[in-house]
N, C-alpha and C positions, 0 to 999 in steps of 0.2 A: 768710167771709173769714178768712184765716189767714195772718200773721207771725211772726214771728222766731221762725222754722223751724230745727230744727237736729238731725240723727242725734249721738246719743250711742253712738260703737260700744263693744262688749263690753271694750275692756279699757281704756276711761276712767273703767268703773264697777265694777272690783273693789273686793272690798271689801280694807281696806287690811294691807298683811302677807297676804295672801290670794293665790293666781294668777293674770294678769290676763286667763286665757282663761277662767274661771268669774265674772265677770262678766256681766250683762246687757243688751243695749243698750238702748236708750229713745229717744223724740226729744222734744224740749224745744220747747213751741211757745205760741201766742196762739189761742185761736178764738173767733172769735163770732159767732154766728147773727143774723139780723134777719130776723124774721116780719113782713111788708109787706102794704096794700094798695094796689095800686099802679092810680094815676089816668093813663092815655094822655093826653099831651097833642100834639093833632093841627093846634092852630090856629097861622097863623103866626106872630101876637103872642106866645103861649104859649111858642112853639117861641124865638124870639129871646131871649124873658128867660131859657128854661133855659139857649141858649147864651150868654148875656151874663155868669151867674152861673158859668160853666162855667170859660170864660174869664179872668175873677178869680179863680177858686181855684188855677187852672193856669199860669195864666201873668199875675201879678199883675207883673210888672213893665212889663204892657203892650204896645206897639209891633204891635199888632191895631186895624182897620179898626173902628165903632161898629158893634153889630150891628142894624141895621134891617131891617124887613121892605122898606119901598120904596127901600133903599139898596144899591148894590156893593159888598161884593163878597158877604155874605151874603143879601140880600133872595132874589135869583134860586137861593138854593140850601137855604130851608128846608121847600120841597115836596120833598124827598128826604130829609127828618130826622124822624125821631119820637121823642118823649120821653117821658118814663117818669119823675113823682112818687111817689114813694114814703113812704106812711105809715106810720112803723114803730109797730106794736103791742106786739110784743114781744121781748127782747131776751134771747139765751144767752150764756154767755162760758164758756170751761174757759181756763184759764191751767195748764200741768204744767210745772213745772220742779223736782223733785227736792225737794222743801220739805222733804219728813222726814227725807233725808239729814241727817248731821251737817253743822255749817258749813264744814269742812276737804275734807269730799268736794266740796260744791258752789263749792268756792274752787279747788281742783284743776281742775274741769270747765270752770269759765269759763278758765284759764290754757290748757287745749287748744285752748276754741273759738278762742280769742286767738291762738294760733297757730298753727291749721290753716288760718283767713282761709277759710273759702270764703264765698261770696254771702252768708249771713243769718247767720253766726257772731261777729260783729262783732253785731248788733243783739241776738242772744239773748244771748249775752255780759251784756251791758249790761242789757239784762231782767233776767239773772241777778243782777246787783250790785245794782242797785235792788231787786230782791224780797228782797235779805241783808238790804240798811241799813232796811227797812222791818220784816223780822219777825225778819229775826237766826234765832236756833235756835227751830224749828219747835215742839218737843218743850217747852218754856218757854211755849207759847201752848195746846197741849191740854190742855181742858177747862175752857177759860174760857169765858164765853158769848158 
């Protein structure tokens, strides 16, 4: 799975007094892996409680039918649903957003994302700000343990 995606082109990341076509692009993002094993759930009970939980998460505001197996409007339509538990064992994450930069570069970069607005440049943005107020300058924390 991978959020708050975002291209950094070459001339957001010169470096500064520098030309902004010797710069390098990068893209600044979230990832994380989930190593599963995953239990098919084929019975109709089974199958109703994942969609019931499903439900709730997605649309907690409600204004959906109960999901029963012997009830309309889901009963008659959980032999066509198969569900998939998933036990997670183990967990990746890479988070890259610029950390070793100085803080003026990485304060520059969210001021682009901010206002080139595409789809996920608003959310990296904000990754970006929260990863400042949390480690501030990078270079201040190396070689601590």
């Amino acid at each position: 799975m991978i959020g708050d995606y975002a291209y950094i082109p070459t001339y957001w990341r010169a470096k500064a007094g520098g030309p902004d076509e010797d710069g390098v692009p990068t893209s600044y993002y979230t990832a994380v892996q989930f190593v599963c094993r995953p239990s098919v759930i084929d019975d109709p009970q089974g199958k109703a409680e994942l969609l019931t939980a499903q439900l709730a998460h997605l649309q907690p505001e409600g204004g959906h039918a109960t999901v029963a197996v012997d009830a309309e409007p889901y009963g008659r339509m959980l032999s066509g649903i198969r569900g998939v538990r998933l036990a997670v064992l183990r967990v990746d994450a890479k988070f890259k957003y610029d950390d070793s930069n100085p803080v003026d570069h990485r304060e520059r970069v969210i001021g682009y994302l901010e206002q080139r607005g595409l789809r996920l440049d608003a959310g990296t943005a904000r990754q970006q700000r929260r990863r400042l107020a949390a480690i501030g300058d990078w270079q201040t924390h190396r070689g601590r343990p």
